[in-house]
C-alpha positions as CSV (number, residue, x, y, z in Angstrom):
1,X,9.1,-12.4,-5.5
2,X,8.8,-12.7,-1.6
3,X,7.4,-16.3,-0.9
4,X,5.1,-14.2,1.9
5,X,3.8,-12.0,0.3
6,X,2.7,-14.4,-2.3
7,X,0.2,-15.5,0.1
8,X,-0.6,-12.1,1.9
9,X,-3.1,-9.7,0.5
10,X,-2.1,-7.0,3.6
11,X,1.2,-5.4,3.1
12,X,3.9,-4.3,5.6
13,X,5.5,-0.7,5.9
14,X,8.7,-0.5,8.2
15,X,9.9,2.3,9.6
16,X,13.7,2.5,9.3
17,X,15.7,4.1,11.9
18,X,19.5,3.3,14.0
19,X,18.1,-0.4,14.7
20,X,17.3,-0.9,11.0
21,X,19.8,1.0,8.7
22,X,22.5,-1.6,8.0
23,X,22.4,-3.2,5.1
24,X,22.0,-6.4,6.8
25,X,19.0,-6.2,8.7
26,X,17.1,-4.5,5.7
27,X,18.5,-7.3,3.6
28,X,16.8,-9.1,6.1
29,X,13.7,-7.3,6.3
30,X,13.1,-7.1,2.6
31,X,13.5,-11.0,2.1
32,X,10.8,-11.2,5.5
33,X,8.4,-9.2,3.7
34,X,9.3,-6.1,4.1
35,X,7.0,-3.9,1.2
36,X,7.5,-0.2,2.4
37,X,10.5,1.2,4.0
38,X,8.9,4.4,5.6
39,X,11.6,7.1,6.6
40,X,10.5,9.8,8.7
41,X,12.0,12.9,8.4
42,X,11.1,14.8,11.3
43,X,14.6,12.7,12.6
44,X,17.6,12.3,11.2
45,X,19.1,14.8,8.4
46,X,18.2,14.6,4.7
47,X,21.8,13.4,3.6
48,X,21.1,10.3,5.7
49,X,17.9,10.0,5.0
50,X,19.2,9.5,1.0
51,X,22.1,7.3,2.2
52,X,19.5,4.8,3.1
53,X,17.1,5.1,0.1
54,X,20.4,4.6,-1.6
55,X,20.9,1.3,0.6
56,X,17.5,-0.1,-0.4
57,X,16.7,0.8,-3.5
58,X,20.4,-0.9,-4.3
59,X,19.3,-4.2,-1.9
60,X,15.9,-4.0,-4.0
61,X,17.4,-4.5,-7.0
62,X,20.1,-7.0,-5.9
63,X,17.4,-9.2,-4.5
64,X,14.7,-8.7,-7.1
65,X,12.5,-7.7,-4.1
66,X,10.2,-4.7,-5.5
67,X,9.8,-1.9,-2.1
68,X,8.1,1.7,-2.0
69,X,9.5,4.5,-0.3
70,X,7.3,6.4,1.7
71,X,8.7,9.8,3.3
72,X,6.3,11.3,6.3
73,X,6.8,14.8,5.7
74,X,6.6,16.6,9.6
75,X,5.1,19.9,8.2
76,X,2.7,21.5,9.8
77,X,4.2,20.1,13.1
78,X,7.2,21.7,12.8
79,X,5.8,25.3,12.4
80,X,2.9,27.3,10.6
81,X,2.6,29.3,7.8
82,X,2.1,28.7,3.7
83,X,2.4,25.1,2.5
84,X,5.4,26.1,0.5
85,X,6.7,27.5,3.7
86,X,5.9,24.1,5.3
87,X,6.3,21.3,3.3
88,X,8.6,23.4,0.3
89,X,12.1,22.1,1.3
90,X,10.5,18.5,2.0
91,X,8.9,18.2,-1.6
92,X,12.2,19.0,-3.6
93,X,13.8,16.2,-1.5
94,X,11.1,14.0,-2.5
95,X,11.4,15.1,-6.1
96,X,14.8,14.7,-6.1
97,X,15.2,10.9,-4.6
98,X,12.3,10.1,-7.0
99,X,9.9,9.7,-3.5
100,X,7.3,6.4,-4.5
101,X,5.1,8.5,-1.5
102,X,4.8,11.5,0.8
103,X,2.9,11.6,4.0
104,X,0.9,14.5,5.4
105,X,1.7,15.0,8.9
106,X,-0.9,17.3,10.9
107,X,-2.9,18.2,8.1
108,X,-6.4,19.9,9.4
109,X,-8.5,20.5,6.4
110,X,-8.8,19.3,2.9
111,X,-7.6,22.9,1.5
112,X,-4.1,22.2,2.9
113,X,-4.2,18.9,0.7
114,X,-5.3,20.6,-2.2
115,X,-2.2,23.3,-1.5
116,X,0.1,20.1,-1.4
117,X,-0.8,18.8,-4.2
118,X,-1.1,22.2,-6.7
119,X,2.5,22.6,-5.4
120,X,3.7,18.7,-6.8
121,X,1.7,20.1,-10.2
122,X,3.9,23.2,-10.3
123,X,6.8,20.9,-9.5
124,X,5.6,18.7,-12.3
125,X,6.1,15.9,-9.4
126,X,4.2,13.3,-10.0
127,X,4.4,12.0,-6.4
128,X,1.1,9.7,-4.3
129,X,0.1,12.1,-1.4
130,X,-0.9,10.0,1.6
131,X,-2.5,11.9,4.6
132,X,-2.1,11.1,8.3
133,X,-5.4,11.6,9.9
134,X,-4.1,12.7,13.4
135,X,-6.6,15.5,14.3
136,X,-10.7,15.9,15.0
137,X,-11.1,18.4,12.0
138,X,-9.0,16.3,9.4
139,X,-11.3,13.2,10.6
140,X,-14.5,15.3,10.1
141,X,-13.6,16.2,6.7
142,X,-12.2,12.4,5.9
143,X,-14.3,11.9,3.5
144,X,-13.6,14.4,1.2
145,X,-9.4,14.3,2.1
146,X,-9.4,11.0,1.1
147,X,-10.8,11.8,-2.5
148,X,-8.2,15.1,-2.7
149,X,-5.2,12.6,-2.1
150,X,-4.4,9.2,-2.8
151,X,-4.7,7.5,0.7
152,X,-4.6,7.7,4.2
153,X,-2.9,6.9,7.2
154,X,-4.4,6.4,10.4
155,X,-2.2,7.6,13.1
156,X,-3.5,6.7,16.0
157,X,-1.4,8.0,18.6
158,X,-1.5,11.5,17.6
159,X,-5.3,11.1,17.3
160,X,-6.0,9.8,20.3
161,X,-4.6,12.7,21.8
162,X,-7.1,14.7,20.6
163,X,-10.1,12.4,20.1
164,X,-9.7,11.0,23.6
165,X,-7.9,7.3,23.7
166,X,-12.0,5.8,23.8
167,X,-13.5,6.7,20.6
168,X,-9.7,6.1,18.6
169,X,-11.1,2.1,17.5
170,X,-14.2,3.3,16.0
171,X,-12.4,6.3,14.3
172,X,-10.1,3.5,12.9
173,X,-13.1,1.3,11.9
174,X,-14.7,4.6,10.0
175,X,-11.5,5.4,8.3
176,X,-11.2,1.6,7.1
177,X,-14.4,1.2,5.6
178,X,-14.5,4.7,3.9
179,X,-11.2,4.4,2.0
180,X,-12.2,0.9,1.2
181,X,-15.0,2.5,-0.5
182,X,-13.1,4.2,-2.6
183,X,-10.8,1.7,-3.4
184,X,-7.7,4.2,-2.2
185,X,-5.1,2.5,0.2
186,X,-5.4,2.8,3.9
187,X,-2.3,2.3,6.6
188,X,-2.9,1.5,10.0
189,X,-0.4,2.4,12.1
190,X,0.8,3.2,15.9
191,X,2.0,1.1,18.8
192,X,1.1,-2.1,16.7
193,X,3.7,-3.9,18.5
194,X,5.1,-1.2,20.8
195,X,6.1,-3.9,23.6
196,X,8.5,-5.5,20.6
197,X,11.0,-2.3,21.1
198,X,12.2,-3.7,24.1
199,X,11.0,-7.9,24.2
200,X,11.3,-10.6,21.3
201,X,7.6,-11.2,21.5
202,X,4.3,-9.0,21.5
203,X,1.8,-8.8,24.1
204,X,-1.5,-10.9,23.4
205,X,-3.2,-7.8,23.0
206,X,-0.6,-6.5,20.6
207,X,-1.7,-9.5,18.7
208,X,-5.2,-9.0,18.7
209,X,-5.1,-5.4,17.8
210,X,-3.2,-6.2,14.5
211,X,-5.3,-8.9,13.9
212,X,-8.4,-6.7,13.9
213,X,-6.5,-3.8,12.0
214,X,-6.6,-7.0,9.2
215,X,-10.0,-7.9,9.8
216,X,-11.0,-4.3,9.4
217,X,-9.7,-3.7,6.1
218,X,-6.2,-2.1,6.0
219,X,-4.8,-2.2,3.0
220,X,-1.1,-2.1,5.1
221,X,-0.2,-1.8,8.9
222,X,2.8,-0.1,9.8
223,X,5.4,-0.5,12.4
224,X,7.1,2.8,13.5
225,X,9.4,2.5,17.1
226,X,9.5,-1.2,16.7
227,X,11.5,-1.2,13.4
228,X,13.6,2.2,13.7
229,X,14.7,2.1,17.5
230,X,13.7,-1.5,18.9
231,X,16.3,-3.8,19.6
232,X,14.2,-6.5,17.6
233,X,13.6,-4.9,14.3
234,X,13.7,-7.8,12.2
235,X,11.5,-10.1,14.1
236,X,8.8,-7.6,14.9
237,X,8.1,-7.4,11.0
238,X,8.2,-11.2,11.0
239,X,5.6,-11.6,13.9
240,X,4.1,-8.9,12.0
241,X,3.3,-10.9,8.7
242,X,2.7,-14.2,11.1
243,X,-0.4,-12.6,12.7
244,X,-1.4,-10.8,9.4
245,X,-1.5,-14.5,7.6
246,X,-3.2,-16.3,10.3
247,X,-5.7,-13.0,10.4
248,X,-6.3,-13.6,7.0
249,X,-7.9,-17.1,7.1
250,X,-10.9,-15.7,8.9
251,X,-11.1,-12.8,6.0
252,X,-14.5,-12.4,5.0
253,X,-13.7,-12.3,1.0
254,X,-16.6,-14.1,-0.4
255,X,-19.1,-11.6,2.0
256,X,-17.1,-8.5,0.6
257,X,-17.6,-9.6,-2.9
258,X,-21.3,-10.3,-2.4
259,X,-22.1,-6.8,-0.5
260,X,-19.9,-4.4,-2.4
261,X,-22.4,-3.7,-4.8
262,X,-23.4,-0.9,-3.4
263,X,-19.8,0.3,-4.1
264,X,-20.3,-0.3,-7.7
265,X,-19.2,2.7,-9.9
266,X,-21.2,3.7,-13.2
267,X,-17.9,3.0,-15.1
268,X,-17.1,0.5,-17.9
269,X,-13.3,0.3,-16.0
270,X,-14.6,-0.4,-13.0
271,X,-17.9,-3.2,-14.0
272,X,-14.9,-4.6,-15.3
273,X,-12.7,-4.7,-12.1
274,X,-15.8,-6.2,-10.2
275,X,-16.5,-8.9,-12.8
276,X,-12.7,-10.4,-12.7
277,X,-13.3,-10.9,-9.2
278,X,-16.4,-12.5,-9.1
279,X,-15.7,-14.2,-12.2
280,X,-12.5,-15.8,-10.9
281,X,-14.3,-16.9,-7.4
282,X,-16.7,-18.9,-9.8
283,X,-14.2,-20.6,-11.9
284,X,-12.1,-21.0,-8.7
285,X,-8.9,-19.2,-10.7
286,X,-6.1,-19.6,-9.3
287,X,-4.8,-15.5,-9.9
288,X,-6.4,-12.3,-11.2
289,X,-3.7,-11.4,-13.9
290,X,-4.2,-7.2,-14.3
291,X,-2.6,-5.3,-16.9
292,X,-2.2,-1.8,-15.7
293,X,0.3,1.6,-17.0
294,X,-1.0,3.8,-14.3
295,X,-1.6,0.9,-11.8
296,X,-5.3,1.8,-11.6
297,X,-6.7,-1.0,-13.0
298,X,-5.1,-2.9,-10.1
299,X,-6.9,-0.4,-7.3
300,X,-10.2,-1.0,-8.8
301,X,-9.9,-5.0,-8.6
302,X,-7.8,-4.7,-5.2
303,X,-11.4,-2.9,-3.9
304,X,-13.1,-5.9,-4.4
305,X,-10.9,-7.4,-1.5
306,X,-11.0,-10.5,-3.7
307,X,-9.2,-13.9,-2.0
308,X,-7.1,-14.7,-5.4
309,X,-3.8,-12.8,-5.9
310,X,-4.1,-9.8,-7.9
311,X,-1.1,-10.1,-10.4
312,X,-0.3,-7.2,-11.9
313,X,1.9,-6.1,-14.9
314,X,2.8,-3.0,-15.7
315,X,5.6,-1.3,-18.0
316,X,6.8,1.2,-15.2
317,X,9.0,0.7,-12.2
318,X,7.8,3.4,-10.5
319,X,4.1,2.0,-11.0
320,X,5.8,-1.4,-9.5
321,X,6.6,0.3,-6.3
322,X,3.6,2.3,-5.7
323,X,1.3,-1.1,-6.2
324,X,3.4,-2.5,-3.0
325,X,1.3,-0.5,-0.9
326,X,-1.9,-1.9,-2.4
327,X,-4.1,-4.8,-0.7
328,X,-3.3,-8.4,-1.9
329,X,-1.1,-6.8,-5.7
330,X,2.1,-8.4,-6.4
331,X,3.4,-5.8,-8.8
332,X,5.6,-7.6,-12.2
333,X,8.1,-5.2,-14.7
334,X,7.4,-6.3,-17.9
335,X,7.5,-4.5,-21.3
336,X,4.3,-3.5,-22.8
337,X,2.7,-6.3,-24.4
338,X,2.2,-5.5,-28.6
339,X,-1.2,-7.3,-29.0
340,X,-4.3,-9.4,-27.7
341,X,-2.0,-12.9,-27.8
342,X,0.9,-11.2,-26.4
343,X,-1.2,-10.4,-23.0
344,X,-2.3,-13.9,-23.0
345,X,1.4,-15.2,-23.3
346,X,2.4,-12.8,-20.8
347,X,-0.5,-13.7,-18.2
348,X,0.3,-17.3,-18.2
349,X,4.3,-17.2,-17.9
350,X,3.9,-14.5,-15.3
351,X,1.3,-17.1,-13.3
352,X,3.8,-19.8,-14.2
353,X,6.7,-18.1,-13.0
354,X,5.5,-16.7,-9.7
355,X,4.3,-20.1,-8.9
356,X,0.9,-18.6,-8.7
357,X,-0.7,-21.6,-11.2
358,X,0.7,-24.5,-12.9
359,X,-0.6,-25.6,-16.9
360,X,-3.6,-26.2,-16.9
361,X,-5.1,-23.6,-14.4
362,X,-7.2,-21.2,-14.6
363,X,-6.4,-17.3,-14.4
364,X,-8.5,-14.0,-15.4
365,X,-6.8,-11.9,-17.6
366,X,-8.3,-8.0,-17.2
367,X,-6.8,-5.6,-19.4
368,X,-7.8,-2.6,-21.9
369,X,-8.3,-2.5,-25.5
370,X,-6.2,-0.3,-26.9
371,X,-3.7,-2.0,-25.1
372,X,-1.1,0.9,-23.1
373,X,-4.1,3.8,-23.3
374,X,-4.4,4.2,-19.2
375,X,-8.4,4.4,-17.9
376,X,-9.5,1.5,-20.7
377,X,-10.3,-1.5,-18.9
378,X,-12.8,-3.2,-20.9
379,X,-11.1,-6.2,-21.3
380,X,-11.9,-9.7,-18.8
381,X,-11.5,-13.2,-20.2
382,X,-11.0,-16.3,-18.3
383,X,-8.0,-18.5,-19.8
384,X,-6.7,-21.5,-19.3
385,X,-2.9,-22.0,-19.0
């Protein structure tokens, strides 16, 4: 496990492009803290574009360095008609390189998501949708895209050009709070470090910008130009995770805990996400140790934006990857657990071995009883290594 991201809640999505597809400077990138390769497809052709899953997935497993793979999907940019039409030939790629996530480009109305996503059932792909909010009507009906999908990207560039530039920071701000509030992942992304394609070090705007993007809430901030063109790939996801640690000492945790109530869901799974956090801030824990299948028992606790790592364990590699896109998870492969003493066994060598806690220490355990039946949290308990 990345020593970074150990101690970063925010994650990191690169764009990979010329500057970044040897296997060298990914290598790089993925031992920097690199947790999402994005790959956008509106460049390059789709043979290359599964050379360099290929590449990664290969360095992944070589370095023991879990990494999602998001494709942006151009669509409805590209030309108009049904969402087959659109995104058809996209979506079997996807399928086909086992895609950890798609991304809507120039969606306009929560219909079209719905399309997308009927489509991936007819597939029988079971593949994360998230959707670039880049235009007025898809940021009117934000609300209810982000609860037809499973996150959103704010793509600021595109937005701003039909927003106007001016009203772009509070769209971001809105965007922010509303996904936190439903506990689904939210990228921030555009011109993060735009000055880094061309010069070794940001501006101090640049600096303050990702900064707030932290401060707001993202869940992940993206790099795009900086990473697949610039002639400093690898250190502009290193200032990157710099800024996003230093950002993160002024993150107001213990407020979020306190003021989330009104957040709180009528559900058994997620009383139960909400009282490993504030349970674990009490005892002063030193992780959050989540058993998950589907990963969403880790989303529910990630909500609570608590200051402890959220370690979670889960059966399923594809589950592994899709948590690296989550606020403050470090995703673990283990085998399903057989019983109650086995997920307490498990909890404390996987705190032990990540270096998360030493004996003696205090972690929460939340998991569900039956153990393996996804959507049965019911399970906290505070145990001592």
């Amino acid at each position: 496990m990345n020593k970074t991201a150990t101690k970063r809640h925010v994650k990191i999505v690169c764009t990979l492009g010329p500057a970044s597809s040897s296997p060298r400077v990914i290598e790089n990138m993925l031992k920097g803290g690199m947790d999402v390769v994005r790959l956008n497809l509106a460049h390059g052709t789709l043979q290359e574009h599964s050379q360099l899953i290929s590449e990664v997935r290969s360095l992944s497993q070589k370095l023991k360095l879990p990494v999602g793979i998001l494709l942006d999907l151009p669509g409805l940019k590209l030309g108009h008609g049904d969402i087959k039409a659109v995104f058809g030939q996209h979506l079997d790629f996807a399928l086909t390189e086992d895609a950890d996530f798609i991304a809507l480009s120039f969606i306009s109305s929560v219909r079209q998501v719905r399309e997308v996503k009927q489509l991936l059932r007819k597939m029988k792909a079971d593949i994360p949708v998230i959707v670039k909010i880049e235009e007025a009507r898809a940021l009117e009906e934000s609300e209810i895209i982000l609860e037809a999908g499973e996150g959103i990207m704010v793509a600021r560039g595109d937005l701003a050009l039909d927003i106007s530039i001016e009203k772009v920071p509070m769209a971001q701000k809105r965007l922010i709070k509303e996904a936190n509030r439903q506990g689904k992942p939210v990228i921030t992304a555009t011109q993060m470090l735009e000055s880094m394609v061309r010069s070794a070090t940001p501006t101090r705007a640049e600096a303050t910008d990702v900064a707030n993007a932290v401060l707001d809430g993202s869940d992940a901030l993206m790099l795009s130009e900086e990473t697949a063109i610039g002639s400093y790939p690898v250190e502009a996801m290193e200032t990157m995770v710099k800024i996003a640690l230093e950002a993160e000492v002024m993150f107001p945790y213990e407020e979020i805990l306190h003021s989330r109530w009104q957040d709180i869901l009528p559900e058994v799974n997620d009383a139960a996400a909400r009282a490993a956090c504030q349970m674990a801030h009490q005892v002063q824990a030193k992780a959050i140790v989540a058993f998950t299948t589907a990963g969403t028992t880790a989303l529910r606790v990630s909500k609570y934006r608590p200051y402890h790592p959220i370690l979670a364990i889960t059966p399923s590699a594809s589950v592994v990857r899709r948590l690296s896109l989550v606020w403050g998870v470090l995703p673990l492969e283990e085998p399903e657990p057989a019983n109650l003493e086995e997920v307490f066994e498990l909890a404390s060598q996987a705190a032990l071995e990540t270096n998360l806690a030493k004996r003696g220490d205090l972690i929460v355990i939340i998991a569900g009883i039956p153990l393996a039946v996804p959507g049965s949290t019911n399970l906290v308990k505070i145990h001592c290594i």
